[in-house]
N, C-alpha and C positions, 0 to 999 in steps of 0.2 A: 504494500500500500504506500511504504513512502517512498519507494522508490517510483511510483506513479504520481505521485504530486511533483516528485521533482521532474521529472519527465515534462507535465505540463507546465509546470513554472518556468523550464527551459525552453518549450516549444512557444509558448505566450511571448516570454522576451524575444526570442528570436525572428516570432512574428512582426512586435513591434518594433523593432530595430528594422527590419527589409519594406514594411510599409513606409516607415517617415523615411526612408532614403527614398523609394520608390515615388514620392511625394513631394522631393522637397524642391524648391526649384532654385533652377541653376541660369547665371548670364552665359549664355555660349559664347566663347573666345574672351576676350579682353575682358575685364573687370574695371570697371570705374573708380577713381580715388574719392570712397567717403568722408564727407564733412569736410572735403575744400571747396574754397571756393573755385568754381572755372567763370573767367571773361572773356568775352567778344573783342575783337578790335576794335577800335571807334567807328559807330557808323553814323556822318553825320556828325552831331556832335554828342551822342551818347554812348553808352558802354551798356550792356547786357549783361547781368549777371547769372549763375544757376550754379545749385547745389544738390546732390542728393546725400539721403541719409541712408545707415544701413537698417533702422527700423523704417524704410520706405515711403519717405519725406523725400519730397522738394519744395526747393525755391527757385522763381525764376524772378528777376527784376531789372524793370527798362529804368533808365534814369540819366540824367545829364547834371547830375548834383554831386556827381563823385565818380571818380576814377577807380577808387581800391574801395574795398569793404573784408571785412574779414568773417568768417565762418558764424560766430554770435550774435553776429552787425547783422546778419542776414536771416538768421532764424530769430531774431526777436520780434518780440512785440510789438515795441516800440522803433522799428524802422525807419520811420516816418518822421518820428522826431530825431531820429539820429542822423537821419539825411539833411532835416533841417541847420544843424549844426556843423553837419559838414560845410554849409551852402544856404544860403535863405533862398535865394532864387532858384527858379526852374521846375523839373517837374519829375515825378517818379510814378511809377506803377509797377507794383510790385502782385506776386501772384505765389501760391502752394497750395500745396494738393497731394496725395496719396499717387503711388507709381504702384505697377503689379509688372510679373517677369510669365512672359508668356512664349511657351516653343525657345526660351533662350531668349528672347528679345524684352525690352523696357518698355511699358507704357504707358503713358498716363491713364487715369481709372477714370477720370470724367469725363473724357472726349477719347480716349484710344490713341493720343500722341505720341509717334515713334520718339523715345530719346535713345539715340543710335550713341554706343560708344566706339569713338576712332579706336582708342589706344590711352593707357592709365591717363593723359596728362590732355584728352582733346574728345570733348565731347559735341554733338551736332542735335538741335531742338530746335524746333517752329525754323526750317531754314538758317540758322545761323551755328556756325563755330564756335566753339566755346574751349581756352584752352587756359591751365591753371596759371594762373599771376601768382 
């Protein structure tokens, strides 16, 4: 008899060890570097920020009130006024949301938006490049 309890306590673990692998999802090729920030080149006279996290956060932010921002600067709350201090004029729009990993690929979960990663240091969303500062 105990040697049949232990039998199923090992065939149970075993089960659930090969279901969450079987289940878990993976980025096919490159991996993205979490909680940096990546920028745009200047387009115009703004700079495009985006971040992703590895609990499955992003940030994505237009703005013309600042060149750099740093990983905290970007997931805060308070954004907005940290832009303001950067800069009193100009303008910002900033945007997050939830990402999901589907077939290997990134997407955003409210609309299906490819975020393609190039390679650790260059990522590509809504049309634009985005590579780490």
């Amino acid at each position: 008899m105990e040697t049949l309890l232990k039998t199923i306590k090992s065939l149970t673990l075993l089960f659930l060890i090969a279901n969450s692998i079987l289940h878990a999802e993976k980025i096919s090729g490159t991996q993205p570097s979490y909680d940096k920030v990546y920028r745009s080149d200047k387009i115009k006279d703004s700079y495009y920020f985006f971040l992703l996290t590895e609990d499955k956060k992003y940030y994505y932010l237009y703005t013309n009130k600042t060149d750099s921002l740093t990983s905290s600067e970007l997931k805060s709350k308070n954004l907005l006024e940290i832009l303001k201090k950067k800069q009193s004029w100009g303008q910002a729009f900033p945007k997050k949301g939830k990402y999901t990993i589907s077939d290997g690929k990134i997407y955003t979960k409210l609309l299906w938006k490819r975020i393609e990663v190039l390679s650790n240091s260059k990522v590509k969303y809504l049309n634009k490049t985005f590579y780490l500062k």
